[in-house]
C-alpha positions in Angstrom: 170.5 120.1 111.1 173.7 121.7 109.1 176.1 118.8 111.1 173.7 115.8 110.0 173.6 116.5 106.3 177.7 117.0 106.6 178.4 113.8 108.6 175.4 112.1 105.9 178.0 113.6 103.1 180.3 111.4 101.8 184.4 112.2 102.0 185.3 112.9 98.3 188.4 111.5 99.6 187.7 108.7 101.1 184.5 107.9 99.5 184.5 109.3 96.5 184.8 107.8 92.9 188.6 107.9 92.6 188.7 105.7 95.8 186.2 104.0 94.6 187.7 103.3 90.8 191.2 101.9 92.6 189.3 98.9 94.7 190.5 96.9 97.4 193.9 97.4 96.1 196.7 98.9 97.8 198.1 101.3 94.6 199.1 104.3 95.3 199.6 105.6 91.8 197.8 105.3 88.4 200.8 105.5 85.9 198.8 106.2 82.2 201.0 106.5 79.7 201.8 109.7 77.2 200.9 107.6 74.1 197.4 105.9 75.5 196.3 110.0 76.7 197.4 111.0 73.2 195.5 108.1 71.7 192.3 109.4 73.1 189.5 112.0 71.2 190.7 115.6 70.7 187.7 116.9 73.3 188.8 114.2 76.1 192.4 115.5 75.9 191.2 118.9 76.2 189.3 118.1 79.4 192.0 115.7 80.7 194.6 118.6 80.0 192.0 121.4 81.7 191.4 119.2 84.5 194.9 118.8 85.0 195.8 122.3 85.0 192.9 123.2 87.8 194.2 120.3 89.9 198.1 121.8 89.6 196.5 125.1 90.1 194.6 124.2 93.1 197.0 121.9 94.9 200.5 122.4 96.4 203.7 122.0 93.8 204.5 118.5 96.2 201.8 116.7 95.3 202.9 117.1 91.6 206.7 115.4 92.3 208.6 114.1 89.3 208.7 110.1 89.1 210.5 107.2 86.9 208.0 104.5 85.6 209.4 101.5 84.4 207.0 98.8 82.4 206.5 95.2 84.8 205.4 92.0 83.5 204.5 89.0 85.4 207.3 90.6 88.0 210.2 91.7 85.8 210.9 95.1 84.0 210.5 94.5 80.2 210.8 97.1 77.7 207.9 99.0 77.1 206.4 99.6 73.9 204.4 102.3 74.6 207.1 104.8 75.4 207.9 105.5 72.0 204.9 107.7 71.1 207.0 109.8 68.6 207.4 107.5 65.9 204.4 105.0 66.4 201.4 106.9 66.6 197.9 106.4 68.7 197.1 102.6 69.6 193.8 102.0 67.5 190.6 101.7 69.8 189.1 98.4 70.2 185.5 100.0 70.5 184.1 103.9 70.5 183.6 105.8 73.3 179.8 105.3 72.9 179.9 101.8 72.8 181.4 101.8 76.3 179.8 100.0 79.3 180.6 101.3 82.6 182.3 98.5 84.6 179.9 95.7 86.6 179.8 97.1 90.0 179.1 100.4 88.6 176.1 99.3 86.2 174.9 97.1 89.6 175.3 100.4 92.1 173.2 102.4 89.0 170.1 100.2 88.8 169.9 99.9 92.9 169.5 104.0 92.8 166.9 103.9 89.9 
């Protein structure tokens, strides 16, 4: 009985809602930058920061390499106005947090469960 409810399981890693948030696409990486975290409410940069630290805590050093990001437009590297989040402060929110809809598929995949 104990195999049948694990093969019924779904992968968190291949099924799960990280997999699920990237799509069809083939990204590898989610590049978000300093000043859009820093942007956010105090208590969603605490979690982000907590979650952060359990992943780093939890995972191998490797899977935390150091990378250069460099801002694309329409195919060629433009200067990014985002990396200067000393001077500029956070971007300004076009809506609260609690006026937030979940995107389409999501809302669609909700009311099939209810």
């Amino acid at each position: 009985m104990a195999d049948i409810e694990q093969q019924a399981a779904p992968n968190p890693y291949s099924d799960g809602p990280i997999w699920n948030a990237f799509g069809l696409g083939r990204a590898a990486y989610l590049v978000v930058p300093r000043r859009t975290l820093q942007s956010m409410p105090l208590d969603w940069q605490q979690k982000f920061v907590a979650l952060m630290g359990e992943a780093q805590a939890t995972l191998p050093a490797e899977a935390f390499a150091e990378y250069s990001v460099q801002r694309k437009e329409a195919g060629r590297f433009v200067a990014d106005p985002l990396r200067d989040y000393r001077h500029t402060g956070p971007i300004k929110a076009l809506t609260t947090l609690a006026n937030v809809k979940p995107p389409r598929e999501l809302r669609t995949r909700l009311r099939e469960d209810v």
